[in-house]
Backbone bond lengths (Angstrom), bond angles and torsions (degrees), N, CA, C in turn:
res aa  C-N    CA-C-N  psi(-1)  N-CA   C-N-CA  omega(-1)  CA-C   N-CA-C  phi
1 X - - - 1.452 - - 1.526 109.20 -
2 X 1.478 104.25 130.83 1.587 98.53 178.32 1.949 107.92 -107.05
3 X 0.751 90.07 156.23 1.836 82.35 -173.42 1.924 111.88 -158.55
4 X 1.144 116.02 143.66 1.576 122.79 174.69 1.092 107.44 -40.79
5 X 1.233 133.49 133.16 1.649 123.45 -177.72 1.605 111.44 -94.84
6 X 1.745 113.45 -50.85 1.733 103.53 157.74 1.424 105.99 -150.89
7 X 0.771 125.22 -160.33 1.698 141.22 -155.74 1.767 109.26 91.32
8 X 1.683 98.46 -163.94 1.234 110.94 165.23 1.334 124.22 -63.80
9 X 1.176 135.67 7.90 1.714 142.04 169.42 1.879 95.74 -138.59
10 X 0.784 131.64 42.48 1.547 144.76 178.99 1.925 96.17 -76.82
11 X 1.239 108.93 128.45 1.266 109.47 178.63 1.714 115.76 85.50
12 X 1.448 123.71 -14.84 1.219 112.17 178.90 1.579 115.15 -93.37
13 X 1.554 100.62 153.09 1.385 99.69 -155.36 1.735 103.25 -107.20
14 X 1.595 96.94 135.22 1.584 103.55 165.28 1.466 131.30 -109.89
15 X 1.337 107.03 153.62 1.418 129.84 -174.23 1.381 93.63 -65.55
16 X 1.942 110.42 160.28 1.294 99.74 179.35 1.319 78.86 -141.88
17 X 1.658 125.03 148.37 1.229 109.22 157.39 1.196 157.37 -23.33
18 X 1.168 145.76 141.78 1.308 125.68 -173.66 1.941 109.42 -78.20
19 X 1.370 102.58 -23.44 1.740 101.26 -179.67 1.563 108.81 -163.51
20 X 1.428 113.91 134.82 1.523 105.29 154.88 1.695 84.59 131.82
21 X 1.261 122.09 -37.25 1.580 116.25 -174.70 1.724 112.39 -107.19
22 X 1.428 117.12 -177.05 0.638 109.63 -174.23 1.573 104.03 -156.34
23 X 1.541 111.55 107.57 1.581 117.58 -154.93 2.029 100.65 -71.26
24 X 1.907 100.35 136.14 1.570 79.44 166.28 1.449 115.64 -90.61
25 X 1.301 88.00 142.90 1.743 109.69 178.03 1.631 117.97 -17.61
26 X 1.535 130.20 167.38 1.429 102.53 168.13 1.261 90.04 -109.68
27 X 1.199 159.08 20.70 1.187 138.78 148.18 1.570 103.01 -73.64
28 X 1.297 127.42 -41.87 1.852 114.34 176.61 2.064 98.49 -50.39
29 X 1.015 93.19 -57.12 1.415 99.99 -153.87 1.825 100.19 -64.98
30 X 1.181 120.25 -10.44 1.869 120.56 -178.77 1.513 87.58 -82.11
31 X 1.683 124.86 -50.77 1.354 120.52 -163.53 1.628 113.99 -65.61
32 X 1.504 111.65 -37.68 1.222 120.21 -153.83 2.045 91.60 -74.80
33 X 1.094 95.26 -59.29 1.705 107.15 -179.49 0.852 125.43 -53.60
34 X 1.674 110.58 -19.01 1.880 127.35 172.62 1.559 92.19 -64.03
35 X 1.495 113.63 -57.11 1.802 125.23 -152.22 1.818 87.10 -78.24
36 X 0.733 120.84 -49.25 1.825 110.59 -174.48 1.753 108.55 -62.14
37 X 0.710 118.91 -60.16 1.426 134.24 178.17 1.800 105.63 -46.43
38 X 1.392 116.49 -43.05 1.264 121.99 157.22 1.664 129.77 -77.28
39 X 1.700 98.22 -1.39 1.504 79.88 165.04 1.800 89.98 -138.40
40 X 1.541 96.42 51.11 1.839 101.52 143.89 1.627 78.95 65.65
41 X 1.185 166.98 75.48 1.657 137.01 167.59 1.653 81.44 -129.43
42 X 1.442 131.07 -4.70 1.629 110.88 -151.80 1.719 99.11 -103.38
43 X 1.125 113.63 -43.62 1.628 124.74 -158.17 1.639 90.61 -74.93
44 X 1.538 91.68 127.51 1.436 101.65 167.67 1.560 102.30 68.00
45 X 1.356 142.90 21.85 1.381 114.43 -167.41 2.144 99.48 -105.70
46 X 0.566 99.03 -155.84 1.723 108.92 175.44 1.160 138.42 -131.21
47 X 0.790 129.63 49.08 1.815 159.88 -161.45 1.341 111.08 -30.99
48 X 1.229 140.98 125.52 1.256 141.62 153.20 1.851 100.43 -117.49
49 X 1.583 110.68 135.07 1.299 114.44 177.36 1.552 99.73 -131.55
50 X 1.343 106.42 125.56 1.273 102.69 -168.70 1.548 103.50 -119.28
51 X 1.223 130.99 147.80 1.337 141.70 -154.43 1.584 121.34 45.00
52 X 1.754 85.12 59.27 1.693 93.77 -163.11 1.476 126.26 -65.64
53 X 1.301 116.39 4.46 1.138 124.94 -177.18 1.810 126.86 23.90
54 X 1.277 124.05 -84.33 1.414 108.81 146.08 1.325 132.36 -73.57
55 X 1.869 112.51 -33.49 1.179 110.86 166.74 1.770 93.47 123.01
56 X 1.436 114.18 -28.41 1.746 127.43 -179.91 1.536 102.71 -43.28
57 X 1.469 140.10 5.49 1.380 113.36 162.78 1.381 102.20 -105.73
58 X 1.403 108.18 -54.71 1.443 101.19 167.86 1.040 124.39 -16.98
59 X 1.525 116.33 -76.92 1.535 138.17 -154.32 1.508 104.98 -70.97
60 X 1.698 103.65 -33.95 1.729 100.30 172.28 1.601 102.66 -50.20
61 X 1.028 123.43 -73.31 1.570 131.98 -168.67 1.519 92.68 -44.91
62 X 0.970 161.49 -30.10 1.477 144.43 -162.55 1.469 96.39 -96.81
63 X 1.146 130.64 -42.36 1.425 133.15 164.95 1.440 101.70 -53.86
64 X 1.194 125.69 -56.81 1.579 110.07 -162.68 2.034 106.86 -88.92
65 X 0.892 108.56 18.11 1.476 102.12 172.06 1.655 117.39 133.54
66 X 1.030 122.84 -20.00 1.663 127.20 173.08 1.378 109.02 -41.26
67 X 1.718 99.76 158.67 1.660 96.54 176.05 1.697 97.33 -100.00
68 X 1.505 110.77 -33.40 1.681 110.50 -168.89 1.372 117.99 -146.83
69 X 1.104 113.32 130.36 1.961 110.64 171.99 1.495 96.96 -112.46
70 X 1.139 115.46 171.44 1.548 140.18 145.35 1.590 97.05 -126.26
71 X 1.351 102.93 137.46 1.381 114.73 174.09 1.531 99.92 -104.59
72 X 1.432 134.77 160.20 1.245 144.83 177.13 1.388 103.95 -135.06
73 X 1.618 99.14 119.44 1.897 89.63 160.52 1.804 101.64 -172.22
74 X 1.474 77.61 131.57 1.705 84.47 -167.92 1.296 136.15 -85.96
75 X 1.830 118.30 0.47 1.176 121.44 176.39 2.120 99.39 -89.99
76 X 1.349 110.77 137.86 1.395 121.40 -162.44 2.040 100.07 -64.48
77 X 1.032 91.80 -39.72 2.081 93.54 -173.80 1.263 91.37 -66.67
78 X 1.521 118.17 -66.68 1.878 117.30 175.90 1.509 103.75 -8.61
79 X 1.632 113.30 -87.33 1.597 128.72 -165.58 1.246 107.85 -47.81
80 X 1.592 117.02 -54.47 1.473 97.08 166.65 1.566 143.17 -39.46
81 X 1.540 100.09 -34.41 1.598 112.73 -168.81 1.989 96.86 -86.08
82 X 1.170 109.43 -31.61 1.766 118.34 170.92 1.953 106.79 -71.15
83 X 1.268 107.25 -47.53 1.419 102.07 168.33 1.749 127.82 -55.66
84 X 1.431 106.50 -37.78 1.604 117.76 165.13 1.330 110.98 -67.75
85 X 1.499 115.85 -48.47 1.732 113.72 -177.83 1.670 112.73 -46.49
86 X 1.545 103.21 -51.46 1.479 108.75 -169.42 1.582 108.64 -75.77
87 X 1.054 106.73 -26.28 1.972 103.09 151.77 1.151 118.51 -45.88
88 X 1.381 108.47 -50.74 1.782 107.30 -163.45 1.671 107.95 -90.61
89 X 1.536 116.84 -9.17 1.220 103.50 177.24 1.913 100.85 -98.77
90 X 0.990 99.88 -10.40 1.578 103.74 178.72 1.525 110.85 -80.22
91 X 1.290 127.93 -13.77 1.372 145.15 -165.59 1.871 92.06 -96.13
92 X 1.417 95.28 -21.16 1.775 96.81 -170.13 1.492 95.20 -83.95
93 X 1.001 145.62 -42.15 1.335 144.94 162.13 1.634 99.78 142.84
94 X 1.199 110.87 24.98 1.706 120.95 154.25 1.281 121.80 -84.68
95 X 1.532 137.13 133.86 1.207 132.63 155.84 1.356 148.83 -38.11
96 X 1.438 114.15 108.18 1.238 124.04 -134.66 2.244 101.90 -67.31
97 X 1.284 118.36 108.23 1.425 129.41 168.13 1.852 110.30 -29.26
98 X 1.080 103.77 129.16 1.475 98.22 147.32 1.396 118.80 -108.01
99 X 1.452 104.27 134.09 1.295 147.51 157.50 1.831 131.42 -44.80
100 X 1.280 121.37 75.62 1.007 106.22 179.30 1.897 113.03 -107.98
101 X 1.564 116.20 142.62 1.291 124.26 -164.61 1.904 84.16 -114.97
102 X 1.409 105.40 97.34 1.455 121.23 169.84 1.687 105.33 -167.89
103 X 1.546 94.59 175.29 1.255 77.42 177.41 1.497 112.23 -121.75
104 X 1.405 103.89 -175.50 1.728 90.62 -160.51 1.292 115.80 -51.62
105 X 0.938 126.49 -60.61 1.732 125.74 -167.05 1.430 109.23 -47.71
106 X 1.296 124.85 -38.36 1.365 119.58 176.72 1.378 117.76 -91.83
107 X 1.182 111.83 -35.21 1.778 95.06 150.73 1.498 120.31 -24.71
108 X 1.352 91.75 -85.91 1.565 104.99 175.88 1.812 126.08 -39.73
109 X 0.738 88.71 -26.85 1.806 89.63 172.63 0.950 129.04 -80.18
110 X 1.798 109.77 -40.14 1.806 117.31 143.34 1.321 123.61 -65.02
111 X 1.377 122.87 -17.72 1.835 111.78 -167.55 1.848 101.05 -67.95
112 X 1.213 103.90 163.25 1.418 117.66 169.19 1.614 117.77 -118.76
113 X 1.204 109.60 -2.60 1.450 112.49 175.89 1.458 113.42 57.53
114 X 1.962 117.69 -132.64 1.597 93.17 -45.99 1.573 115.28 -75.64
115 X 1.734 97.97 167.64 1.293 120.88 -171.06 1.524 108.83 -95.10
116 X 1.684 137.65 150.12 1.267 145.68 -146.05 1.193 97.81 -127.96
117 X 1.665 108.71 -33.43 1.503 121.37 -161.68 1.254 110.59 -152.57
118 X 1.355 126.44 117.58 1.108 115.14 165.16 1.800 128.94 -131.96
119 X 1.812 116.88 136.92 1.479 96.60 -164.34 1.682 90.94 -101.61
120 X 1.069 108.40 159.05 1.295 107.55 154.87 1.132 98.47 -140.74
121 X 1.608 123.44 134.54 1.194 138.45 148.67 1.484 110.94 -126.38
122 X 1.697 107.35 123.92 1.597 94.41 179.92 1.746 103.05 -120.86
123 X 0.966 100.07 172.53 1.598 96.38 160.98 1.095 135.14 -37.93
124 X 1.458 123.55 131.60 1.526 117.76 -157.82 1.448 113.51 -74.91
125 X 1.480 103.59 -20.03 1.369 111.77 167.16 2.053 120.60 -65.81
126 X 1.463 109.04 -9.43 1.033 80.46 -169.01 1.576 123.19 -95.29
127 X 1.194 126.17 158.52 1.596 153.08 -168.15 1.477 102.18 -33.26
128 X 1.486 138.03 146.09 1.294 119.33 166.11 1.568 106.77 -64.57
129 X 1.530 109.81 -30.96 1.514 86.90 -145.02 1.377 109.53 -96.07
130 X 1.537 113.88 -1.17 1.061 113.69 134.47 1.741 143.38 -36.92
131 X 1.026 95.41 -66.34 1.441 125.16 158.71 1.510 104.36 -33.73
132 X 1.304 116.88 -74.90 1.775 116.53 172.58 1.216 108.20 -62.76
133 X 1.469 153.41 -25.87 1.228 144.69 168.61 1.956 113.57 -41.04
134 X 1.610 92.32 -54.25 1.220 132.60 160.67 1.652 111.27 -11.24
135 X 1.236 85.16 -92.30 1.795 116.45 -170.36 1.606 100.78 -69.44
136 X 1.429 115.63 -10.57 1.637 121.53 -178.63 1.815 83.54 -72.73
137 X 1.188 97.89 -72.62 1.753 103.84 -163.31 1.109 116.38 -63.90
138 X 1.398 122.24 0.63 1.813 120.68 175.23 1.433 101.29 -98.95
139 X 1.283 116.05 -19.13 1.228 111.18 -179.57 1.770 124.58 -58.29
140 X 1.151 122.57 -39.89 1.468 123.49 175.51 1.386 124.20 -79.71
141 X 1.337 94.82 -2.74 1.951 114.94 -178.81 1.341 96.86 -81.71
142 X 1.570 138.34 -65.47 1.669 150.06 176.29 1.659 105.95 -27.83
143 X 1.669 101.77 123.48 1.043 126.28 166.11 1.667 105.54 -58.73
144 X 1.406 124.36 152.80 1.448 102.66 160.86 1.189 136.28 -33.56
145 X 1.360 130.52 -65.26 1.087 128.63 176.53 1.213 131.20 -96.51
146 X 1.618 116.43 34.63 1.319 120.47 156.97 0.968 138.01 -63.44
147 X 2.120 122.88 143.83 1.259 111.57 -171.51 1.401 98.63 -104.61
148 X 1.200 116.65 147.88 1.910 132.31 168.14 1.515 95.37 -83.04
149 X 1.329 124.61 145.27 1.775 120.98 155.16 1.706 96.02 -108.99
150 X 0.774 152.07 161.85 1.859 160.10 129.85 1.400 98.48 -88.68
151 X 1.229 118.89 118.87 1.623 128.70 132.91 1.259 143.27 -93.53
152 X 1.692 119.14 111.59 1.575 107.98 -158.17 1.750 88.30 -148.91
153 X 1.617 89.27 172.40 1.577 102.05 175.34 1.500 104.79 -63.62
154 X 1.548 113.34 149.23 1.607 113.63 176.47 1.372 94.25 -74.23
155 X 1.455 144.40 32.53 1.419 125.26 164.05 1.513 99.18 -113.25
156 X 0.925 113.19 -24.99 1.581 111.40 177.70 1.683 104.64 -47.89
157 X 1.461 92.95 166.74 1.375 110.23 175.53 1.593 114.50 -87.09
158 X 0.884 116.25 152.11 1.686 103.53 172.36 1.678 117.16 -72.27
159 X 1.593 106.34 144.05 1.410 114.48 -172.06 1.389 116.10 -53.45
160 X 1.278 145.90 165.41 1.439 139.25 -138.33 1.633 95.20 -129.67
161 X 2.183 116.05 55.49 0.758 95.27 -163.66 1.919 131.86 -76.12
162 X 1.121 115.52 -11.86 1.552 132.84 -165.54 1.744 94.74 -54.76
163 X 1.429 95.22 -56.99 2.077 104.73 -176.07 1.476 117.26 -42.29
164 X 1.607 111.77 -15.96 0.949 119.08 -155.60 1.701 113.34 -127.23
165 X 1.165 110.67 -8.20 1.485 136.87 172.78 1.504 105.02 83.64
166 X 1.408 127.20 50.15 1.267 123.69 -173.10 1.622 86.15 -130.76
167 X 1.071 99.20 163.49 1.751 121.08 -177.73 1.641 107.05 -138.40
168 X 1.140 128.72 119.82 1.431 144.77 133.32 1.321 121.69 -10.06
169 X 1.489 133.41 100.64 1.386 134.93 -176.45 1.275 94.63 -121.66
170 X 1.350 136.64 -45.85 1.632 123.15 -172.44 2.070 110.12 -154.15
171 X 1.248 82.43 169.83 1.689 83.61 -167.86 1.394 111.54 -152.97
172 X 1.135 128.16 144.72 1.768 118.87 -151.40 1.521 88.54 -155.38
173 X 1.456 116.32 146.83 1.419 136.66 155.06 1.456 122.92 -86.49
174 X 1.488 157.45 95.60 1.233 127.63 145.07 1.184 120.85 -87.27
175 X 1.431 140.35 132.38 1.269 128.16 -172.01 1.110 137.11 6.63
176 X 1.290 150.19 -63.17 1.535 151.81 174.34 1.279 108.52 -108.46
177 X 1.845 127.79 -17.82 0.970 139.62 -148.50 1.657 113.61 -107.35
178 X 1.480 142.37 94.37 1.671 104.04 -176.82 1.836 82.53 -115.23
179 X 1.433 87.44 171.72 1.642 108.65 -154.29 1.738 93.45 -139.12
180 X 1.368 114.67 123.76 1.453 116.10 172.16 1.093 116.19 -126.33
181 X 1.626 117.49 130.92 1.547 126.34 177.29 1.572 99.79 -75.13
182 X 1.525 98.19 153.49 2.041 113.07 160.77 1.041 118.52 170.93
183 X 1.449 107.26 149.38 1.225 122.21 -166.90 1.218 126.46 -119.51
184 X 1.321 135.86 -177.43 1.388 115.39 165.61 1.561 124.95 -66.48
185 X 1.280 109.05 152.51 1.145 109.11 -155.78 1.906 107.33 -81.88
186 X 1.240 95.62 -21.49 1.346 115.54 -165.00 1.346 102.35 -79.58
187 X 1.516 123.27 -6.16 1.443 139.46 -178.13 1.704 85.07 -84.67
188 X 0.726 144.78 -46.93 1.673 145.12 -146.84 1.499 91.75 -80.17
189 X 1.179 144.15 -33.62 1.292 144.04 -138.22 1.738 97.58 -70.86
């Protein structure tokens, strides 16, 4: 069972696909939201979650204080099961997500940003350089001081952020799972 962990939809429970994604844990998602929430990134920020699969990072942040997500996810049953979630966390008295059924790259080519927050978790299967294609085109969407998260298998390589104008601020292990903060790079200057 995957479910809101706290905010204003805290405790409500989401559907997860039946195949193709792969929900993060709620122990990733209690730790990760502990460390964001402590560095101010959640209240008011603007969420883009991309390979939203259920949609539970997104929708966490709208529960815990965001003004807006767009969720992204490109298999059609996926969006459906992310379109019901953001019903039921919007029913919690969180602001209801929009839903887009595309896939990342073309999302991104239409979005207008900017973004405050952004998760990406994609399939563990997918390509780096995909992946850096990725973080190329999210890059001009980021508010100044937006944070990126990456979610990937701890066997993966790390995301290819420099190519892409993102910089490395932090990096975390959960069991199978590591998770990397970044920002623009041009913020570092």
């Amino acid at each position: 069972m995957t479910r809101i962990i706290a905010g204003t939809a805290g405790g409500s429970r989401l559907d997860v696909p039946d195949a193709g994604t792969r929900p993060t844990s709620d122990r990733v998602r209690e730790s990760l939201f502990g460390a964001l929430e402590s560095a101010h990134a959640i209240e008011g920020a603007r969420v883009v979650d991309l390979y939203a699969g259920s949609g539970a990072l997104g929708l966490e942040a709208l529960s815990r204080g965001a003004s807006a997500a767009d969720l992204v996810e490109r298999g059609r049953a996926a969006a459906g099961v992310v379109r019901r979630n953001a019903t039921t966390v919007a029913r919690a008295g969180a602001p209801l997500a929009r839903v887009h059924q595309s896939t990342v790259q073309t999302f991104l080519q239409h979005a207008t940003g900017p973004f405050d927050l952004v998760f990406t978790d994609p399939p563990y299967d997918l390509d780096d350089e995909t992946m850096a294609a990725d973080l190329a085109a999210l890059a001009p969407l980021l508010s100044p001081d937006a944070l990126v998260v990456i979610e990937r298998a701890k066997r993966s390589s790390a995301p290819d952020l420099p190519s892409a104008g993102l910089a490395l601020v932090r990096e975390k292990t959960y069991g199978d799972t590591r998770v990397w903060w970044a920002e623009r790079a041009d913020r570092r200057l």
